[in-house]
C-alpha positions as CSV (number, residue, x, y, z in Angstrom):
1,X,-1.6,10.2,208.4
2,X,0.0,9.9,204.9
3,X,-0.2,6.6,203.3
4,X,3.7,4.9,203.1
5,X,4.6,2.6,200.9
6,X,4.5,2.0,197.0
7,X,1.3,3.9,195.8
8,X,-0.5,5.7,193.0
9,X,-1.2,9.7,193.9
10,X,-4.4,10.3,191.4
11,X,-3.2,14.3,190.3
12,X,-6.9,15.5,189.8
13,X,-7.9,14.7,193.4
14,X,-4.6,13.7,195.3
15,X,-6.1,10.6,196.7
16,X,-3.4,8.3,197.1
17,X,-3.9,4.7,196.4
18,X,-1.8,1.9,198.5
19,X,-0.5,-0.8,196.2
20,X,-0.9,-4.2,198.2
21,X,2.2,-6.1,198.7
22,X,1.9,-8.3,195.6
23,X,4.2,-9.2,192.6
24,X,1.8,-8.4,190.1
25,X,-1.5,-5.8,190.8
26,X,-4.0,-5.4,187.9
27,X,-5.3,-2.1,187.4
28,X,-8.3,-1.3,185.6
29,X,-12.2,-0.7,187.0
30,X,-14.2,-3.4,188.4
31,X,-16.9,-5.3,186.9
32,X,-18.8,-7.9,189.1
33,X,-21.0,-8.9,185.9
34,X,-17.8,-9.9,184.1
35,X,-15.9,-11.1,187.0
36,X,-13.0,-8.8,186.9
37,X,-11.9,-6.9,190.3
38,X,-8.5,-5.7,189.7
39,X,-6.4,-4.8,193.1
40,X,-6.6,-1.2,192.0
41,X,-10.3,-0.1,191.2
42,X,-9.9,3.4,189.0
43,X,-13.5,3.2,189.3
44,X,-14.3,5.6,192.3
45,X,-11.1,7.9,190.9
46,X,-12.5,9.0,187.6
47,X,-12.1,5.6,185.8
48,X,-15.3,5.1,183.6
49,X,-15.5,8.4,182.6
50,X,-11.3,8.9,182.3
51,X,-11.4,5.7,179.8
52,X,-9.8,3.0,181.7
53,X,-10.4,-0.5,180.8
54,X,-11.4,-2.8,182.9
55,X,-8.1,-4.9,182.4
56,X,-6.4,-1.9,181.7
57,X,-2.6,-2.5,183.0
58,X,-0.7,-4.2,185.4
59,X,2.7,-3.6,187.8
60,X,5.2,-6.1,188.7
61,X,7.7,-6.3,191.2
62,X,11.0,-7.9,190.4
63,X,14.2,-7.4,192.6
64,X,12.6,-4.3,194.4
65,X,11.9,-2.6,191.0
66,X,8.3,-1.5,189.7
67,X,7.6,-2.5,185.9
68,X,4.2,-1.1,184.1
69,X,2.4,-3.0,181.3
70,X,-0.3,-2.0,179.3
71,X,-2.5,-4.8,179.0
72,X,-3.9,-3.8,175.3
73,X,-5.8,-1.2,176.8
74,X,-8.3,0.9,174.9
75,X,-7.3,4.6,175.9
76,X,-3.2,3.0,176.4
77,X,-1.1,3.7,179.1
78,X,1.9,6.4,179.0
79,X,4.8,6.6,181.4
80,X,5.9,10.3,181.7
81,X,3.9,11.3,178.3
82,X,5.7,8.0,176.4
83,X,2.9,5.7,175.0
84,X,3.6,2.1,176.3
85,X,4.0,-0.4,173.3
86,X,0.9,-3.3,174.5
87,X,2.4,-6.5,176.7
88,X,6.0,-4.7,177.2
89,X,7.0,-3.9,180.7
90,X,8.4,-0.4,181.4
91,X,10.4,0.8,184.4
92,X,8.7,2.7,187.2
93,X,10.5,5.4,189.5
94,X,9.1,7.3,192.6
95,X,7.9,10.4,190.7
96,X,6.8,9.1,187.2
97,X,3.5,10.0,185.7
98,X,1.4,7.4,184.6
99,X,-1.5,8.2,182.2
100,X,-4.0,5.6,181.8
101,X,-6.4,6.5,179.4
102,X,-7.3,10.4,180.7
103,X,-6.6,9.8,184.3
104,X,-3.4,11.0,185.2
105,X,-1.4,9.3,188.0
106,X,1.9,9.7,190.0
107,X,3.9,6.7,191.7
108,X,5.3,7.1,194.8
109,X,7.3,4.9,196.5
């Protein structure tokens, strides 16, 4: 059964990953020694290798609209092949490619 819902469609693999009904959902890789477990691991989806930070970005819902921001990543974030500018949210639409780092997403909504 195909997963509804606001996601994240990881192009390599097509896994799809559910985004939990939250106003704001850190993405990054999870690190128990540091303390960080973002809602979205990138861990098992290429994430340590792909160059995603552990605190890599974040999304934010406001009035039913998605917003990305790169959290001064390492590798950045890009929204269809734009490079987000650190701490500035950008507009998400279902079909946009996110790139953080080397791993290459899709949202879905």
């Amino acid at each position: 059964m195909p997963v509804q819902g606001p996601r994240l469609v990881v192009t390599a693999s097509g896994a799809e990953i559910p985004l939990p009904a939250k106003e704001e959902i850190l993405i990054g890789r999870e690190d128990p020694v540091s303390g960080i477990f973002p809602e979205v691991d990138m861990t098992p989806h290429g994430g340590d290798e792909g160059g995603i930070s552990r605190r890599h970005a974040r999304i934010r819902v406001d009035g039913g609209m998605y917003f990305i921001e790169d959290l001064d990543s390492t590798n950045y974030t890009y929204v269809n092949k734009q490079k987000l500018v650190p701490k500035t949210p950008q507009v998400v639409s279902d079909g946009d490619e996110i790139r953080l780092g080397r791993v290459s997403l899709i949202f879905k909504m």
